[in-house]
N, C-alpha and C positions, 0 to 999 in steps of 0.2 A: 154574813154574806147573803147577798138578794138571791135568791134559788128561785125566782121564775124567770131570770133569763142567764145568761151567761157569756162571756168576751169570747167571741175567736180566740185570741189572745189565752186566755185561761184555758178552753179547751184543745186545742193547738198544746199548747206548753206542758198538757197532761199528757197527750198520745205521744209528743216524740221523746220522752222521758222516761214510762212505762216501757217495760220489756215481758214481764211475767205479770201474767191476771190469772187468777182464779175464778174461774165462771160458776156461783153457786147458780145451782137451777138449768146446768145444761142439762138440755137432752139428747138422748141416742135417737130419739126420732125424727127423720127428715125434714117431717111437714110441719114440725114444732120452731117457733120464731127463737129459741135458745140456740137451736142447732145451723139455724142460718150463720147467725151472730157469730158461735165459735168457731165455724169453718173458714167464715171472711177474716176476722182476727187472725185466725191461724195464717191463713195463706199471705195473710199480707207479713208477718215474721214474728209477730207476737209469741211468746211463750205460752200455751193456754192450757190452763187446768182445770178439767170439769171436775165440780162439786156437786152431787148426785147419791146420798145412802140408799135409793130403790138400783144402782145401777155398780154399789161398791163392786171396785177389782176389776170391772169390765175395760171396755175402751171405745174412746170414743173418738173416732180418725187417728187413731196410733196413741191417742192420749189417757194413760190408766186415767179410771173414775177415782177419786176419793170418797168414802165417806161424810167428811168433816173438815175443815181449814186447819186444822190441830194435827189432822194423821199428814200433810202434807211435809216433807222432812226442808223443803228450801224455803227459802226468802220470796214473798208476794210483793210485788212491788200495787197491785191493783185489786180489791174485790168487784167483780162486778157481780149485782145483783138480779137474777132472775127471778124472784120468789116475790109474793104477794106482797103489797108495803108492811101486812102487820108482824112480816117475820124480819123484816129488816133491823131493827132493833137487836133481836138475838144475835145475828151475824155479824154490827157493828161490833157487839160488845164479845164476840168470841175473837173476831177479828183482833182488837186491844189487847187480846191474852200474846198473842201471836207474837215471838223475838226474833228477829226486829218485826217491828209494826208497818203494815202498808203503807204506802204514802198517798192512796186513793182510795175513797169507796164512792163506786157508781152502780147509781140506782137506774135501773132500766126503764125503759118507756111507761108509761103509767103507775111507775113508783115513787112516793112520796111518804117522803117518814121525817118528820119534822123531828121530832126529839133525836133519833137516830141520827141526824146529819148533827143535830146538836154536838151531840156526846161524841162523835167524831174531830167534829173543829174541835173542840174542848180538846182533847187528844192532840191535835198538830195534826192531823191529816186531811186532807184535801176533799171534798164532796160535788158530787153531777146527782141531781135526781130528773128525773122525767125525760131521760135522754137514752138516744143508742148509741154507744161508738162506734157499730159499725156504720149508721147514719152518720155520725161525724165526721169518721173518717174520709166518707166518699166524699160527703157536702164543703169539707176543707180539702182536699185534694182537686176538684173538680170530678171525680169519676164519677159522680150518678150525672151531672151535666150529660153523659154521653146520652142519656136515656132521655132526654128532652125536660130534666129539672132544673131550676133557675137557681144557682149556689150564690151568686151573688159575689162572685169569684170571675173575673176578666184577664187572663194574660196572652201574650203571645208565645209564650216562652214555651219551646218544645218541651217534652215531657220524657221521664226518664225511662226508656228502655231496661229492665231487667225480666233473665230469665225468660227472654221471648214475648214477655206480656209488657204492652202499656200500663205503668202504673207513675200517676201524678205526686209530686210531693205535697206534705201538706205545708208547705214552707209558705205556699203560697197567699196573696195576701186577697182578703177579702175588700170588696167596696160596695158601698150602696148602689141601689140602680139598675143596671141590666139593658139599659135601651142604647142601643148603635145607632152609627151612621146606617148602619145596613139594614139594619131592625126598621129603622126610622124610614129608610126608602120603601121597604117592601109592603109597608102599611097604608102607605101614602094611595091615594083615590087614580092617580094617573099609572099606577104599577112602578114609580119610582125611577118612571123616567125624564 
């Protein structure tokens, strides 16, 4: 598999499939890019369990820390990877011990482990490196769109209410492009009219 880009389509097909991730490399600290990640996961219905031995037993949003993907007693459907690329490696192949074995390991933003994605597909499991799902999440659903980012994502089609909160499906389909009628007039030298 090409691992410098990736399909809608493939990443789409991971998120609405996955239910339980194991977040190695969460942290309990706020201003830490792990603990953004697990909280948006969390909130959107994800199962999430921080993987953390400086944090064993504690909790992180209601969720006990683990140790190790080993002391975890259920089924991981996802690893997600917070740790430097050259621990990724160790994590695939402790992840492989794992019965039954993940159906994903995702590598986080600036992580890239070439052998480790190997020995994962070798395995039957699925691989993301240099991605966030919680960026993908938004970026397929349209929700960072609110924030004035261009997803490449156009519909009309209202958005599903739960739980009091706006939240977009990621069913929705991506296309090239991004320019309107509307875009196109307000650009325009007469103010589009």
């Amino acid at each position: 598999m090409n691992h410098d880009s990736y399909s809608d389509t493939y990443i789409r097909g991971i998120l609405n499939t996955v239910k339980t991730i194991a977040m190695v490399g969460a942290s309990v600290k706020e201003i830490r890019p792990s603990y953004f990640a697990f909280k948006y996961l969390l909130e959107r219905g994800f199962h999430m369990i921080p993987v953390n031995p400086g944090h064993t037993g504690k909790e992180l949003l209601g969720q006990r820390i683990y140790a190790r993907l080993a002391d975890i007693a259920e089924p991981i459907d996802m690893v997600d990877i917070f740790r430097p690329s050259e621990y990724a490696l160790g994590i695939v192949q402790e992840a492989l011990k794992l019965n039954p074995r993940p159906q994903v390991i995702w590598m986080q933003l600036g992580i890239r482990n070439d052998e480790a994605a190997a020995l994962a597909e070798t395995n039957g499991i699925k691989v993301v490196m240099n991605r966030c799902p919680k960026i993908e999440c938004g970026r397929l659903s349209s929700e960072i769109a609110w924030m004035g980012v261009n997803t490449r994502t156009i519909s009309a089609k209202k958005a599903v209410r739960t739980g009091g909160i706006q939240r977009l499906s990621l069913q929705r389909s991506s296309v090239p492009g991004g320019l309107t009628s509307a875009s196109e007039r307000s650009q325009r030298s007469d103010g589009g009219v």
